[in-house]
C-alpha positions in Angstrom: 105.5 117.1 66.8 107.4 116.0 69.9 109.0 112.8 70.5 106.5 110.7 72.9 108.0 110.4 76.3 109.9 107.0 77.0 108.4 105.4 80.1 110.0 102.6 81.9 107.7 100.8 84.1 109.4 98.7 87.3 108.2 95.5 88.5 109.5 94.1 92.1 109.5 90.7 92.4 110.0 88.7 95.5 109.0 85.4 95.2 106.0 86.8 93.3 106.2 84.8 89.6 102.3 84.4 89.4 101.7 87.6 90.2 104.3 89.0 87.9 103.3 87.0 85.1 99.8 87.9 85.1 100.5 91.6 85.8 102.8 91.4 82.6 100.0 90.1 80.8 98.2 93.0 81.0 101.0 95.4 80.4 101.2 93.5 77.1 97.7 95.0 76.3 98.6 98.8 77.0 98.2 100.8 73.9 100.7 103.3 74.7 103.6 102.5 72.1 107.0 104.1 74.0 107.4 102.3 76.5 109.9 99.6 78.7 109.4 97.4 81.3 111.8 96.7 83.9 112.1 93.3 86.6 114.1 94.2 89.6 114.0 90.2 91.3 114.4 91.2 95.4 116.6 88.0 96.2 113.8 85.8 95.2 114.2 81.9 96.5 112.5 80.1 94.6 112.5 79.7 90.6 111.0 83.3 89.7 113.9 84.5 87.9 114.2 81.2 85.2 110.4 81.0 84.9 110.0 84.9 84.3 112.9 84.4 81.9 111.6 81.5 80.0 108.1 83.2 79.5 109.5 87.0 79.0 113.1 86.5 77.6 113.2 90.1 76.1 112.8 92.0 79.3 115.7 92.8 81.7 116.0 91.1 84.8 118.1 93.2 87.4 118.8 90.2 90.5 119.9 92.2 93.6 120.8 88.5 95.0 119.1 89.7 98.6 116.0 91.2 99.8 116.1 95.0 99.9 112.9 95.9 100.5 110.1 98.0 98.6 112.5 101.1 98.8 116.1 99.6 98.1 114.4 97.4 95.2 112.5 99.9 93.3 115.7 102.5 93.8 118.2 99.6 91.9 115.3 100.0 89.1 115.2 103.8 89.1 118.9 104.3 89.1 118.6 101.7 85.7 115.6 104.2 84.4 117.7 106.9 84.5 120.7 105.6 83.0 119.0 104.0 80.3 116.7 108.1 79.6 113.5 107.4 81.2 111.6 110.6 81.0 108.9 108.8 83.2 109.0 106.5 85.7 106.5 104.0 87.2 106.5 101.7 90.2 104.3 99.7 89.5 102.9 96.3 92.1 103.8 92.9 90.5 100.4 92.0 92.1 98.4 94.1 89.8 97.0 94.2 86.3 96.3 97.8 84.8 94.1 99.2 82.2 95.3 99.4 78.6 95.1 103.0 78.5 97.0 103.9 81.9 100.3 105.5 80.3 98.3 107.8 78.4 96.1 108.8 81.5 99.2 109.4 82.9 100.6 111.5 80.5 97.6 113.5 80.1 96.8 114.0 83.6 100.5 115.6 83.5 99.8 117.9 80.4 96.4 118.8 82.6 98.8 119.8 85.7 102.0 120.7 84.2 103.7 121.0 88.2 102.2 117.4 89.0 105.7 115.7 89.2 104.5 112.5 91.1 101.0 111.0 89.7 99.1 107.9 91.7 96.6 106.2 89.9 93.6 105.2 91.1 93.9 102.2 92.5 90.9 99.3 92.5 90.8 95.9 94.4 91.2 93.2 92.3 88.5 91.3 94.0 86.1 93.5 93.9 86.7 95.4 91.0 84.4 98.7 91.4 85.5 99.3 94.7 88.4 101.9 95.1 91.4 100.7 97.7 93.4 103.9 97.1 93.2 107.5 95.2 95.5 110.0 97.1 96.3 110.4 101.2 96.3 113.1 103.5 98.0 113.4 107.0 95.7 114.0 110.1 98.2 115.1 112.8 95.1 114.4 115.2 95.9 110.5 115.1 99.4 110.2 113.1 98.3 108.6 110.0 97.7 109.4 106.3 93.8 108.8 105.3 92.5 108.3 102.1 88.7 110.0 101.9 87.4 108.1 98.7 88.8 104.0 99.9 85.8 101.9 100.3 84.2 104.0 97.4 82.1 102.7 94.4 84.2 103.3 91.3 82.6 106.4 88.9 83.6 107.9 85.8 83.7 112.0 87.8 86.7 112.1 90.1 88.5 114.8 89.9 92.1 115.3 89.9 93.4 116.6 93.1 96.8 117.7 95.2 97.4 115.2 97.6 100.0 114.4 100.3 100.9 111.3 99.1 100.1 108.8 96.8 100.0 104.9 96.5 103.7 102.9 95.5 101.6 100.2 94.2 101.2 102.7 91.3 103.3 105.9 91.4 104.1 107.6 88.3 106.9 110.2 88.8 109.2 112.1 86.3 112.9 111.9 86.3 112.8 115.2 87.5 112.0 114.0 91.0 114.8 111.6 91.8 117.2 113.8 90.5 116.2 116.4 92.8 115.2 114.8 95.7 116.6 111.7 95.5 116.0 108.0 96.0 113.5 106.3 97.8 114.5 105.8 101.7 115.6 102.2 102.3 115.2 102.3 105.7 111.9 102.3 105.8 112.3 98.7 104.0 108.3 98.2 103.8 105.4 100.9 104.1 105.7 104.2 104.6 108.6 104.8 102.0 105.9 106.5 99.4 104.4 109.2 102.1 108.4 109.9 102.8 108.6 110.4 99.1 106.1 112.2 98.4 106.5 115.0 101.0 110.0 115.3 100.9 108.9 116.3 96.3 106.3 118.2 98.0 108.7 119.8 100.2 111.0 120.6 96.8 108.2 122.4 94.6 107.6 118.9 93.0 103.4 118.4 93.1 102.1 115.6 94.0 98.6 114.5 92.0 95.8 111.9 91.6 95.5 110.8 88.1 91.3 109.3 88.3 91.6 108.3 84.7 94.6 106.1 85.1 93.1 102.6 86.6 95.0 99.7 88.3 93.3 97.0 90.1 95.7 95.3 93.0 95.2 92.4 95.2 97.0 93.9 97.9 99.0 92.7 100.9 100.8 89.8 99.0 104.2 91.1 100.2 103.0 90.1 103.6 104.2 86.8 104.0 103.8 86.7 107.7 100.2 88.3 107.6 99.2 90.4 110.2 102.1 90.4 112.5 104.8 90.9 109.8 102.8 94.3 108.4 102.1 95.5 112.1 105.9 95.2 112.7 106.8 97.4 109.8 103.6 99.8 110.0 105.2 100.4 113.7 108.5 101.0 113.1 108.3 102.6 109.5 105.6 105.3 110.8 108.1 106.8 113.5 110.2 106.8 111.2 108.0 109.0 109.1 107.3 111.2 112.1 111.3 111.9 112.4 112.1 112.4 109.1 109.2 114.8 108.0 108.0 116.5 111.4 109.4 119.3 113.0 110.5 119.4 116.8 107.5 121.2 118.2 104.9 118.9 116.3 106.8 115.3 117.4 105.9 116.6 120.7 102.7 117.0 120.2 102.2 113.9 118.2 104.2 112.1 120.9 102.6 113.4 124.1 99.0 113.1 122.4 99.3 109.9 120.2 102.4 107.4 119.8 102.7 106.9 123.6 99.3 106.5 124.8 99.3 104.3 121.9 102.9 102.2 122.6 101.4 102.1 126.4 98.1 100.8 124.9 99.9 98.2 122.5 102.3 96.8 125.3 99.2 96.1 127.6 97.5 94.3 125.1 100.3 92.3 124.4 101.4 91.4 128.3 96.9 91.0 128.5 97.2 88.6 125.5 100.2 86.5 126.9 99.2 86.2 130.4 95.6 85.7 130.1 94.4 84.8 126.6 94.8 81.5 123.6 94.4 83.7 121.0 98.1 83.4 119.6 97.1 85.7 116.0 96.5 88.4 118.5 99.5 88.0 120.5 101.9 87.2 117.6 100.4 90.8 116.2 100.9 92.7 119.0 104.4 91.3 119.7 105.3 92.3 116.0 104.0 95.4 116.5 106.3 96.2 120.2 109.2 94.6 118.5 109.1 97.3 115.6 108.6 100.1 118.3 111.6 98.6 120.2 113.6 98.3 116.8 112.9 102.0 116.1 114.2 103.3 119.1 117.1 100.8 118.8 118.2 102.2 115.4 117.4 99.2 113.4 116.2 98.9 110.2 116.3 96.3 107.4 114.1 93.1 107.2 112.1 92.5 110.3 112.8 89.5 112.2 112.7 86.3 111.5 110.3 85.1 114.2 107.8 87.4 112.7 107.7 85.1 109.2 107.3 81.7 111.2 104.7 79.8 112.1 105.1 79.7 115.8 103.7 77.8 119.0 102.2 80.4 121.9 105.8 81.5 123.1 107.1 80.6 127.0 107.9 84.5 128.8 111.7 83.6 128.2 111.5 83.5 124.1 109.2 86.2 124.2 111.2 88.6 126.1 114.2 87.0 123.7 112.2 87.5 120.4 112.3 91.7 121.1 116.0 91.5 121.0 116.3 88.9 118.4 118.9 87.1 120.0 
């Protein structure tokens, strides 16, 4: 018989110790017996680090000593995996808990498809349990963004496994295979978006990409948004043209431009000069200000953490600190 595969399973952590704790809870029930897990701490704050420690003193603890994002975190974790002979890899969301029986649904669902390289699980939300947040995505062209057909879905036992353009970070399960052909993640992209870029560039490699149904993970979602709305509407902004560089060619960023991004850029700026001139609502403005500082920070070339207006708690902004705010200075 063969040996079992070694899996090493990463946690990011950013000021997250609840979360992490609880999600290592439950991988303290999986059954599957080969396996590692991994903490890559983000340049957590607070005391994460020591408390994760204290409770979990036999797991390693990689401290990048600064925040590097979803991609530059989880690719300080894979480099470790590989070093240390991972023959499976999984990003997993500190803000989850999984189902005891998820490496082996993994594993199988990669004996079912042998070319599946990159697996996503099906991922549940943790307050509502039955109710499917994520199983696979698919680009529409039509409107520049990945859909996924079965979110919103009640949970049953007959999904199918299925190719699909992309699938969730929160719980990607990828062989070693893939990194070492393609790469690492892109850091970049520094929040959302980094798994679709992933994903097609394996796709693009002869690496399939899969849902595994079988393999269950229930996630609370959004905790990495500190700033709520307007910190994720900066990053979805600037990390989806991003996307659109890296993986369309010429002829269809034109069409994608000309059709979508800048009716919507033109649509986003006027609800954001609307909002300031003529409304209270400060959420509203604060989001659509986020959102026309991470199209401005695109086209500027920069990338990294996303300013750090867009994490504070501000007052309705005079003209002069908004204009200032989209240049950060």
């Amino acid at each position: 018989m063969s040996k079992p595969a070694k899996v090493i399973i990463l946690l990011l952590n950013w000021n997250g110790k609840a979360d992490t704790l609880e999600c290592l809870a439950s991988l303290q029930k999986l059954t599957y017996p080969h396996f590692q897990v991994l903490i890559v701490d983000n340049g957590s704050n607070d005391d994460s680090v020591a408390v994760i420690r204290a409770k979990h003193p036999d797991i390693p603890i990689l401290e990048t000593n600064e925040n590097l994002g979803f991609a530059g975190g989880n690719n300080v974790g894979i480099e470790w995996a590989l070093r240390h002979l991972a023959e499976w890899i999984l990003l997993l969301n500190n803000d989850t808990i999984v189902a005891p029986d998820l490496i082996e649904a993994f594993l199988s669902a990669a004996q079912e498809h042998p070319k599946a390289k990159i697996l996503g699980a099906k991922i549940l939300r943790y307050d509502h349990p039955k109710t499917i947040e994520h199983l696979g995505g698919f680009w529409n062209p039509h409107i520049a963004e990945f859909h996924c057909p079965e979110a919103g879905q009640t949970d049953h036992p007959y999904f199918n496994m299925q190719k699909a353009d992309y699938v969730c970070g929160a719980a990607l399960f990828m062989h070693r295979s893939v990194p070492e052909t393609i790469g690492l993640l892109e850091p970049n992209f520094f929040l959302l978006w980094e798994e679709t870029d992933f994903c097609c560039r394996s796709r693009k490699a002869g690496l399939e990409v899969w849902t595994a149904p079988d393999a269950r993970v229930w996630h609370k979602g959004s905790s990495s948004f500190v700033g709520g709305k307007p910190h994720m509407y900066y990053f979805w902004w600037r990390s989806r043209l991003l996307w659109i560089e890296r993986n369309c060619s010429v002829q269809e960023r034109k069409q994608i431009y000309s059709k979508v991004i800048i009716p919507e850029i033109w649509k986003l700026s006027r609800h954001c000069l609307l909002k300031f001139l003529f409304s209270s609502d400060r959420a509203k403005l604060q989001r659509y200000k986020a959102g026309c500082a991470g199209v401005i920070d695109y086209f500027r070339g920069r990338f990294g953490n996303c300013p750090k207006w867009i994490l504070k708690n501000q007052t309705r902004p005079k003209k002069k600190q908004l204009l200032n705010s989209f240049t950060h200075k």
